[in-house]
C-alpha positions as CSV (number, residue, x, y, z in Angstrom):
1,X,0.0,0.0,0.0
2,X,1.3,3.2,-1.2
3,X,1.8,6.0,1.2
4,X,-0.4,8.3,-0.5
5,X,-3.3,5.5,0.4
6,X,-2.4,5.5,3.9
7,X,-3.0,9.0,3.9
8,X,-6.3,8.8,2.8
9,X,-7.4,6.2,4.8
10,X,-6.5,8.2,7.8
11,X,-8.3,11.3,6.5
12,X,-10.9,8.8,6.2
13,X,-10.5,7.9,9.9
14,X,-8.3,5.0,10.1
15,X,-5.3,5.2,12.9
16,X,-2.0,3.9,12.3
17,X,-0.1,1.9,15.1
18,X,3.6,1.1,14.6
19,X,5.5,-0.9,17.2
20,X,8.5,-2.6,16.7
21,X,7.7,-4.8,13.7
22,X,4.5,-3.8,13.6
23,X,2.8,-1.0,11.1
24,X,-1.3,-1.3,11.4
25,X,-4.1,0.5,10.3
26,X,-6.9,0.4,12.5
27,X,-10.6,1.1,12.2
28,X,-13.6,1.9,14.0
29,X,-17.1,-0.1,13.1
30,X,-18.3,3.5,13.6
31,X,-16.1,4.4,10.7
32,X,-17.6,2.0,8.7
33,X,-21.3,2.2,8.9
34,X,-22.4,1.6,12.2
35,X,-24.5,4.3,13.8
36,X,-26.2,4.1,17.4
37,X,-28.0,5.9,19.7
38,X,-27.7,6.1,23.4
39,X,-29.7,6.7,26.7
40,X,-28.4,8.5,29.3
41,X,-26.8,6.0,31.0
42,X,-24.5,5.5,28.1
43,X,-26.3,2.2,26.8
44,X,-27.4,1.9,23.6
45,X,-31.2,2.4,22.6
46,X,-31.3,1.7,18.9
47,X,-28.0,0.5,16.7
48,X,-28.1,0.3,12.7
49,X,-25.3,-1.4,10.2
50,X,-25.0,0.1,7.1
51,X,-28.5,1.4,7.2
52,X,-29.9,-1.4,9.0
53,X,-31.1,-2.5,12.4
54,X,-29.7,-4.5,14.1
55,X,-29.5,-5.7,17.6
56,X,-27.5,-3.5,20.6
57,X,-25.8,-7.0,21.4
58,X,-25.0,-6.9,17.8
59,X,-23.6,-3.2,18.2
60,X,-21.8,-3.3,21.3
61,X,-19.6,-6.6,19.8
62,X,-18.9,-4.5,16.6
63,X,-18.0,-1.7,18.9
64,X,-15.5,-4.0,21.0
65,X,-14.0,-5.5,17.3
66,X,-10.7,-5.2,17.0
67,X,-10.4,-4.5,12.5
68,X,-6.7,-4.0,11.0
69,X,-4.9,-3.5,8.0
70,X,-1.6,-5.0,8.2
71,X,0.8,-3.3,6.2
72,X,3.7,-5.5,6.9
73,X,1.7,-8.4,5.3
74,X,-1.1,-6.6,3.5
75,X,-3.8,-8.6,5.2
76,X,-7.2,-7.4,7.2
77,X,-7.7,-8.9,10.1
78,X,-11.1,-9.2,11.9
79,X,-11.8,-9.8,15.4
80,X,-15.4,-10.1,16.4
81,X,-17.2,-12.1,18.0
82,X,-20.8,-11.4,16.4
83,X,-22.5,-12.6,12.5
84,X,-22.7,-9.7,10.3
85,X,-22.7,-11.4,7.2
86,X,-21.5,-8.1,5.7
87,X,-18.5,-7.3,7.8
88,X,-15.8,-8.6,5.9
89,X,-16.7,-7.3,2.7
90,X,-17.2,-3.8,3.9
91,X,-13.8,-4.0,5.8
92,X,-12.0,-5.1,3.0
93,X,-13.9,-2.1,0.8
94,X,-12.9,0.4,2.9
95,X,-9.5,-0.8,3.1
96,X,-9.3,-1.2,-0.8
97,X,-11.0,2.0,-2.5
């Protein structure tokens, strides 16, 4: 991946973690489609994926996901522990475009 893309994958609100031989870009499921909406108590009331509802068990495990771009190896990795059938195809979209 070119610098100029990881550029523009931070503008687009990806973080980059280096550490020792590490060089990741991280991502947010907020970044990527998820929107929510919270009570006061900081739980959330209503969640929707990529324009979709879905369950706030379903949002709160995309929340605590753990999505990379390795740029060492050039390989997404996905950690979640839901079943968004979609989740790996939008990851690797926004990694790609």
């Amino acid at each position: 991946m070119t610098e100029e893309r990881i550029q523009e994958l931070i503008a687009k609100g990806a973080k980059r973690w280096t550490k020792g031989n590490n060089d990741r870009l991280y991502v947010d499921a907020y970044k990527l489609g998820l929107e929510t909406s919270r009570y006061k108590t900081g739980n959330i009331c209503s969640a929707q994926w990529q324009g979709e509802t879905i369950s706030n068990s379903q949002a709160n495990k995309l929340i605590g996901a753990s999505i990379y771009y390795n740029l060492k190896t050039d390989n997404v990795s996905i950690a979640y522990k839901g079943n968004l059938n979609n989740l790996t195809e939008v990851v690797e979209n926004f990694f790609s475009k």
